[in-house]
N, C-alpha and C positions, 0 to 999 in steps of 0.2 A: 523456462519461465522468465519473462523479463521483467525484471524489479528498478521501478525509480527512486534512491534513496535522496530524502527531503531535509537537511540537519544545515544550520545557521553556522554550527561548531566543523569546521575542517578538518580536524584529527579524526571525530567521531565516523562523518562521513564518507572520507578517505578509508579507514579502517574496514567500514561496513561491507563499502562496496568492493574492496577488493578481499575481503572474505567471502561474499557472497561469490563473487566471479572463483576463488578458489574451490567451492561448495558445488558448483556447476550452474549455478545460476548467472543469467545475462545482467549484469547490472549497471546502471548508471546515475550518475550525484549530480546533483543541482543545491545549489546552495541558498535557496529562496521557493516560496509560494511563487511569485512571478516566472522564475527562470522554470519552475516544473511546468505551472502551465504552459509556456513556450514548446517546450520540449511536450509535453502529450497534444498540443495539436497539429504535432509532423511525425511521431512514434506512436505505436501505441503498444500501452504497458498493460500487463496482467494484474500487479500489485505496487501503490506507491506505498511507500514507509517515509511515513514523514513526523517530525519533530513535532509537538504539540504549542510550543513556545518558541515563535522567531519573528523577528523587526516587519513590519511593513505588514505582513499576513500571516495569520496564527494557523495551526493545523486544521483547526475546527472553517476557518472561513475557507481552506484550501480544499479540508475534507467534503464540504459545501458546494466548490465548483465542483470538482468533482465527479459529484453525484449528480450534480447537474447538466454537465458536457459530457462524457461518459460514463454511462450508466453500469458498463461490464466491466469497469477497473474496482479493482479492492483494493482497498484501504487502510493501512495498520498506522495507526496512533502509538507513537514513544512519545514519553513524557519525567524527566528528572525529577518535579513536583506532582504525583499523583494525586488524583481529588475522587475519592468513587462521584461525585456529582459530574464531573467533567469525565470519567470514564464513561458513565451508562447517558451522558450528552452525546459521545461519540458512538458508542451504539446507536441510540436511537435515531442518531443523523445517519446512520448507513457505516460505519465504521465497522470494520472484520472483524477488528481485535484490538487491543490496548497494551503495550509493552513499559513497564516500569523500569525506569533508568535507575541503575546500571544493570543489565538484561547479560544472561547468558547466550550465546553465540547461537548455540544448540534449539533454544526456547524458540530464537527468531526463525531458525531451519524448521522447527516444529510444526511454528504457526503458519507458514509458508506453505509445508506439505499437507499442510490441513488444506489450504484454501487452492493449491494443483489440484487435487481430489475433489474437490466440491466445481471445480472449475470441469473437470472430463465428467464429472454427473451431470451438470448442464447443460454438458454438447451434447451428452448423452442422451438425454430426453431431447433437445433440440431435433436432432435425427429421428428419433423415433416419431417425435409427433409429423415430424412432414413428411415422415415413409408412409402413416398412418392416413394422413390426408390427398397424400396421391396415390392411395390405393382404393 
């Protein structure tokens, strides 16, 4: 699974993505809403994880493109100030999930392995419906 982590903060980011890449997930960091878009329209990623709070473009306007450019990338919201109004904002924008800063390591492996499985259920049905229609 290939994950783009989205964090303003260097330590954080550094951190994430080379836990993830230990974890056996493909990862890679961008340190901006611009630098991720850059990077998803020559990659493409299963899940970005991006900061909810960063200079120039917040997670929600990131979360935004998105869902707008690519519709099959998932989305997990971190955020160090939660607001349940700005969590269920980001659901109802299409957001996967919402991680409260400071997040166990484990929690984010969690949510990840939720949305691999929800990702092979939809190839899943994918195939079927067109074995279904070319039969």
């Amino acid at each position: 699974m290939r994950v783009l982590v989205v964090d303003d903060e260097k330590l954080l980011r550094e951190t994430l993505g080379r836990q993830l890449r230990q974890a056996g997930f493909e990862a890679i960091v961008a340190d901006s809403g611009s630098a991720a878009l850059v990077l998803l329209e020559h990659t493409r990623f299963d899940v970005v994880l991006t900061d909810l709070v960063m200079p120039q473009m917040s997670g929600i306007e990131l979360l935004c493109e998105i869902r707008r450019r690519h519709i099959s990338t998932e989305v997990l919201l971190m955020s160090a100030t939660p607001r349940a109004d700005t969590a269920a904002d980001a659901v109802t924008l299409g957001a996967a999930g919402y991680l409260t800063k400071p997040f166990r390591f484990a929690a984010l492996v969690a949510q990840l392995e939720r949305l691999k499985t929800l990702h092979q259920v939809r190839q899943q049905l994918v195939e079927m419906q067109s074995f279904d229609e070319g039969g």
